[in-house]
C-alpha positions in Angstrom: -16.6 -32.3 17.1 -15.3 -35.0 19.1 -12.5 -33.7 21.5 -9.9 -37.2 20.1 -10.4 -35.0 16.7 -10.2 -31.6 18.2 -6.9 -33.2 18.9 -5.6 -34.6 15.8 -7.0 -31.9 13.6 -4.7 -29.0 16.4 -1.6 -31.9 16.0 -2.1 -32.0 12.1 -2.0 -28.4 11.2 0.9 -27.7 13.7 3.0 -30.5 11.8 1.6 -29.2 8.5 2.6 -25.1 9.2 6.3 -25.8 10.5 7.0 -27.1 7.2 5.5 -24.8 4.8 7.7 -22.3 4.7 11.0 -24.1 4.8 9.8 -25.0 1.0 9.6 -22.0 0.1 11.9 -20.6 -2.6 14.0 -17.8 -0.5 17.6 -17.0 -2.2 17.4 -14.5 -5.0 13.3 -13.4 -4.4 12.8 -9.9 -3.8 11.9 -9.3 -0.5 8.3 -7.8 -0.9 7.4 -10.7 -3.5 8.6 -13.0 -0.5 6.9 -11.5 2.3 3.8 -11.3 -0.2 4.1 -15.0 -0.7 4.5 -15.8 3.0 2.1 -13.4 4.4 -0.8 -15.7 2.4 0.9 -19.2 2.8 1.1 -18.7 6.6 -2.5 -16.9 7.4 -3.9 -20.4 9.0 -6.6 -21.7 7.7 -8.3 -25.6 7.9 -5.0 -27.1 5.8 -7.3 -29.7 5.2 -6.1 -30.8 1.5 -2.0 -31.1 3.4 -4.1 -33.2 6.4 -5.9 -35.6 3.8 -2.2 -36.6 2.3 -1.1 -37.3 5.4 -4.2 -39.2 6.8 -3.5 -41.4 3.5 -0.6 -42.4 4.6 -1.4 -42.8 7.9 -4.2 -44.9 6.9 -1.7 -47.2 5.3 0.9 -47.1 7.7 3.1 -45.2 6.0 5.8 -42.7 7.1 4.1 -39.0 7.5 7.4 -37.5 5.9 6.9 -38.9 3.1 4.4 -36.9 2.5 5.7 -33.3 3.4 7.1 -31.8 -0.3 3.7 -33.0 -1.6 1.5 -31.6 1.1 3.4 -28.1 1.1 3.1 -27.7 -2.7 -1.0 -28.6 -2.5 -1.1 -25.7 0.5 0.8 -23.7 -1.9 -1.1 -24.3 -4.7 -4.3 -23.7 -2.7 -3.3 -20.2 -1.5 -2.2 -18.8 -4.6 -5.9 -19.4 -5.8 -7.2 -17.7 -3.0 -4.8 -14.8 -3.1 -6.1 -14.3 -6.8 -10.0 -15.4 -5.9 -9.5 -12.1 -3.4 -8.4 -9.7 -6.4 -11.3 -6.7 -7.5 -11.3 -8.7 -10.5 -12.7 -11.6 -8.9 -14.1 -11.9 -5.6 -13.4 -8.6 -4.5 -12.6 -9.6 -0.8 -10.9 -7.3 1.8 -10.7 -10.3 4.3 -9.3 -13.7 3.8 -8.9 -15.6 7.5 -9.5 -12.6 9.2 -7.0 -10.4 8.2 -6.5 -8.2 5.0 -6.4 -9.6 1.9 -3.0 -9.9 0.0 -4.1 -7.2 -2.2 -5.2 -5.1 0.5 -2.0 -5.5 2.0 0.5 -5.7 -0.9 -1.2 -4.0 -3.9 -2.8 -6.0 -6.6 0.5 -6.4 -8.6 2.2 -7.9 -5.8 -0.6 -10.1 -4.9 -0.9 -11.7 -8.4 3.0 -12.3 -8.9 2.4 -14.0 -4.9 0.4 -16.5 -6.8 2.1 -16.6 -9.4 5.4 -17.6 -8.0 3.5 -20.0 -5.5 2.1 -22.1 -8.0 5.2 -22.3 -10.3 7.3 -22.8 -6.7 4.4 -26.0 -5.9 5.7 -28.1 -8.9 9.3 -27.7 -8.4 9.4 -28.1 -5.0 7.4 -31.5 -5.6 10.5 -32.0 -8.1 13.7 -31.1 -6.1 12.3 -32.8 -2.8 11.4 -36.2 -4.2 13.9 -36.5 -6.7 16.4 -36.7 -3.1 14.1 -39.1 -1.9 14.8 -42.5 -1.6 11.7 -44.1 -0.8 10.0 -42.3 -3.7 10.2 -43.3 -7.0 11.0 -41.0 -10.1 8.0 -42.5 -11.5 6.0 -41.7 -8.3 7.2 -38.0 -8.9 6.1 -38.1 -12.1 2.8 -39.0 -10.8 2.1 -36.6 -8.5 3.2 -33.5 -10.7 0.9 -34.9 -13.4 -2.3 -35.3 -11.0 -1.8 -31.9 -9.8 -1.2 -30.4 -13.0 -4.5 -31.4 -14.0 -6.5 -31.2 -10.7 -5.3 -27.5 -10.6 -5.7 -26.6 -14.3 -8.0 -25.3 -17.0 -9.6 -29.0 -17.0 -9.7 -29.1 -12.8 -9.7 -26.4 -9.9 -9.2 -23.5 -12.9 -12.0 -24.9 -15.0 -14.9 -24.8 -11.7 -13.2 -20.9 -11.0 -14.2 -19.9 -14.7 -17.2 -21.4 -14.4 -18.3 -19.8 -11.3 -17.9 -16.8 -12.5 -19.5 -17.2 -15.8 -22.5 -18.8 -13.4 -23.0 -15.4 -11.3 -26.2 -13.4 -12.1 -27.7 -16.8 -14.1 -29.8 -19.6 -13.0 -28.1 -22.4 -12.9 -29.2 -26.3 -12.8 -28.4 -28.7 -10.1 -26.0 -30.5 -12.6 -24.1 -27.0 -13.7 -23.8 -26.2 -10.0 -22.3 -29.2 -9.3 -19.9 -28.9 -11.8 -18.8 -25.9 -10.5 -18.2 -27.2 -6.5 -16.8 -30.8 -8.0 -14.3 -28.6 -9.9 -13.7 -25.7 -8.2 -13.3 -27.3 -4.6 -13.3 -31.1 -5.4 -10.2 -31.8 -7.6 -8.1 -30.1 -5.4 -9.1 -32.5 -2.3 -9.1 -35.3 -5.2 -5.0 -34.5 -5.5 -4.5 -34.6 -2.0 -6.4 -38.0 -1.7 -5.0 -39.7 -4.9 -1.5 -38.5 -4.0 -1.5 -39.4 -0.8 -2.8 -42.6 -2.4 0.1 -42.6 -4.7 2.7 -41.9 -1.9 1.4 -44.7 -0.4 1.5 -47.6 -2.9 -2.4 -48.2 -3.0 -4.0 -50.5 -5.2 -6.1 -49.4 -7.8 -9.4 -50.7 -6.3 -8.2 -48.4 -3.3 -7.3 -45.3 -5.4 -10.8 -45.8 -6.9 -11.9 -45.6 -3.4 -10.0 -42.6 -2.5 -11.5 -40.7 -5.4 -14.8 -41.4 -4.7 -14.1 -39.7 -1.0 -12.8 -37.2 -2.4 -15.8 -36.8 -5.0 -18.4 -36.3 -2.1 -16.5 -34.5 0.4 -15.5 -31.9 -2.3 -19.1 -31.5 -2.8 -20.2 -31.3 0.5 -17.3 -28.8 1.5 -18.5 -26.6 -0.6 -22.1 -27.0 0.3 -20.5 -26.4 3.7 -19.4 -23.6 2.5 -22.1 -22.2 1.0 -24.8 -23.0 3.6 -22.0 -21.2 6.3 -22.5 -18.5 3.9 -26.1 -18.0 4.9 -26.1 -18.4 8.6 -22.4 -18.6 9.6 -20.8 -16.2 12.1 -18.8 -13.7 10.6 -15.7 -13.8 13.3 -15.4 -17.4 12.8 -15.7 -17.5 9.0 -13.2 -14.3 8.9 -15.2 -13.2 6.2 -18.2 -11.2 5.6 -21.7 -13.7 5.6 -24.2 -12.9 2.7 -21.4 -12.3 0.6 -22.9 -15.3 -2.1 -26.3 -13.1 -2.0 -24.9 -10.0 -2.6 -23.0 -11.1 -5.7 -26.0 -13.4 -6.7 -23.9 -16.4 -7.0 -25.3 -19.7 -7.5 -25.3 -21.8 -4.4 -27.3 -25.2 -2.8 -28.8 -23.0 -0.9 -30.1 -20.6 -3.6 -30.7 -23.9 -5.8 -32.3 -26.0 -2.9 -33.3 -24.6 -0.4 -31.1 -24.4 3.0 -33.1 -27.9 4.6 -32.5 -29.6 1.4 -28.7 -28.7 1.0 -28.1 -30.0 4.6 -29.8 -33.3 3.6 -27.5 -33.2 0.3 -24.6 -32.8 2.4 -25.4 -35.1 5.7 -26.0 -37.8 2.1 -22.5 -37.2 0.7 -21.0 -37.5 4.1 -22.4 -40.7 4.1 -21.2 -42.0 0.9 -17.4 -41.0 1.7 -17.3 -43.0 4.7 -18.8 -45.6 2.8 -16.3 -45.3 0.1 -13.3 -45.8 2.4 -15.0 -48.9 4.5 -14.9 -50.6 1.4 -11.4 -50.4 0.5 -10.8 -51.2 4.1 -9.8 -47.8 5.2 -12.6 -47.0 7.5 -10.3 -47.3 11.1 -8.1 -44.2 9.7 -9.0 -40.9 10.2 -10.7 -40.0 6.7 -14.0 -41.0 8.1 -14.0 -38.4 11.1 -12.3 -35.9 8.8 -15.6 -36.3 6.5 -17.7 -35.5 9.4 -15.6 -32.4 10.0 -16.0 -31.1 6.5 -20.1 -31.2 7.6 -19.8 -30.3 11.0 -17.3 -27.5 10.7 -18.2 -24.0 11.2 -15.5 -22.1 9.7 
């Protein structure tokens, strides 16, 4: 990684993490079901799907602010799932970022109410904090709530969860698996891009644009993902390597072949950056930040 991005990405989760919490609901939650909530939201992590609405806007020279309520509620939205991708009933993960699970800290109950209340807390934030804004139309709002309603949902994010699970034990085809990581992974980057997009008063040629990036770097996160799986380090990752194996979940790897997954994802990588030089976007950071989602090792 190039130091310049080294940089921004230290600069860009900083920003991110001082306002996550302050959109967090606080008056009248019980205080376990809070600390629950803000034990997950505030474990670090890459907060790459907040970074992509702000490098949107930043792309189009656009106030960073603006793009705050929106970025907390993804981050939100994005732990809840992996608070409940961590549960026995799922994943069955003791480690998430290097420290205990939510469950393993909280108690399952605890840790699916956590969720719970950070996904319902995503779309009113979104709500009450735009509704005050003046640069951001109610329509805008309406937008945004919509996109990530069906990013995140049965039809999105949800959908490519059910279907991973269905997927474990089976032998799956290139197109099944790929519905999986496009779903599972993808929409939720998709949100971030085509809000960011929205916050930003983007044409629709450039929102086209926007999606395609997202498209291919939500695929090739995920092959990320998985080939990190096979030969990552465990104290980077915070999570156990092999774990994919073990469950016999479908992966690239599995599929393709570890050689032919990097040359998948090195291909994708490719076709982001493409994607954004044609709607003039190529000088912002979204093309290093597609690098980073191949060259990342954690």
């Amino acid at each position: 990684m190039v130091g310049s991005l080294k940089t921004y990405l230290e600069e860009k989760i900083a920003y991110i993490e001082q306002h996550l919490l302050p959109g967090l609901e606080r008056e009248g939650v019980p205080a376990t079901l809070f600390e629950s909530m803000k034990y997950s939201l505030l474990a670090g992590g890459k907060r790459l799907r907040p970074m992509l609405v702000l490098a949107v806007l930043e792309a189009f020279g656009k106030p960073l602010e603006r793009g705050i309520p929106y970025a907390a509620a993804l981050e939100m939205i994005h732990t809840y799932s992996l608070i409940h991708d961590d549960l026995p009933a799922m994943d069955d993960d003791d480690l998430r970022r290097g420290k205990p699970t939510n469950h393993k800290v909280f108690g399952e109950a605890t840790a699916i109410l956590a969720g719970d209340a950070l996904l319902t807390r995503a779309f009113g934030y979104i709500a009450e904090a735009y509704l005050a804004h003046p640069e951001v139309k109610a329509e805008t709002t309406v937008k945004l709530v919509a996109e990530l309603g069906r990013r995140a949902g049965a039809a999105g994010m949800v959908g490519g969860q059910m279907a991973d699970i269905e997927g474990e034990g089976k032998q799956l085809s290139l197109e099944e698996l790929e519905y999986i990581h496009l779903h599972k992974t993808g929409d939720l980057l998709i949100a971030a891009l085509r809000g960011g997009g929205y916050l930003a008063e983007a044409t629709p040629s450039q929102m086209d644009a926007l999606t395609r990036y997202g498209l291919c770097i939500g695929l090739a996160f995920q092959i990320q993902d998985d080939i990190l799986n096979v030969e990552g380090n465990a104290m980077l990752l915070g999570k156990a390597v092999g774990s994919d194996a073990n469950r016999k979940k479908a992966t690239y790897p599995s599929l393709l072949g570890l050689e032919a997954s990097k040359q998948r994802l090195a291909a994708l990588v490719a076709e982001a950056k493409g994607a954004i030089a044609d709607a003039g976007l190529s000088h912002s950071a979204l093309a290093p930040l597609a690098d980073y989602v191949m060259e990342r090792n954690k």
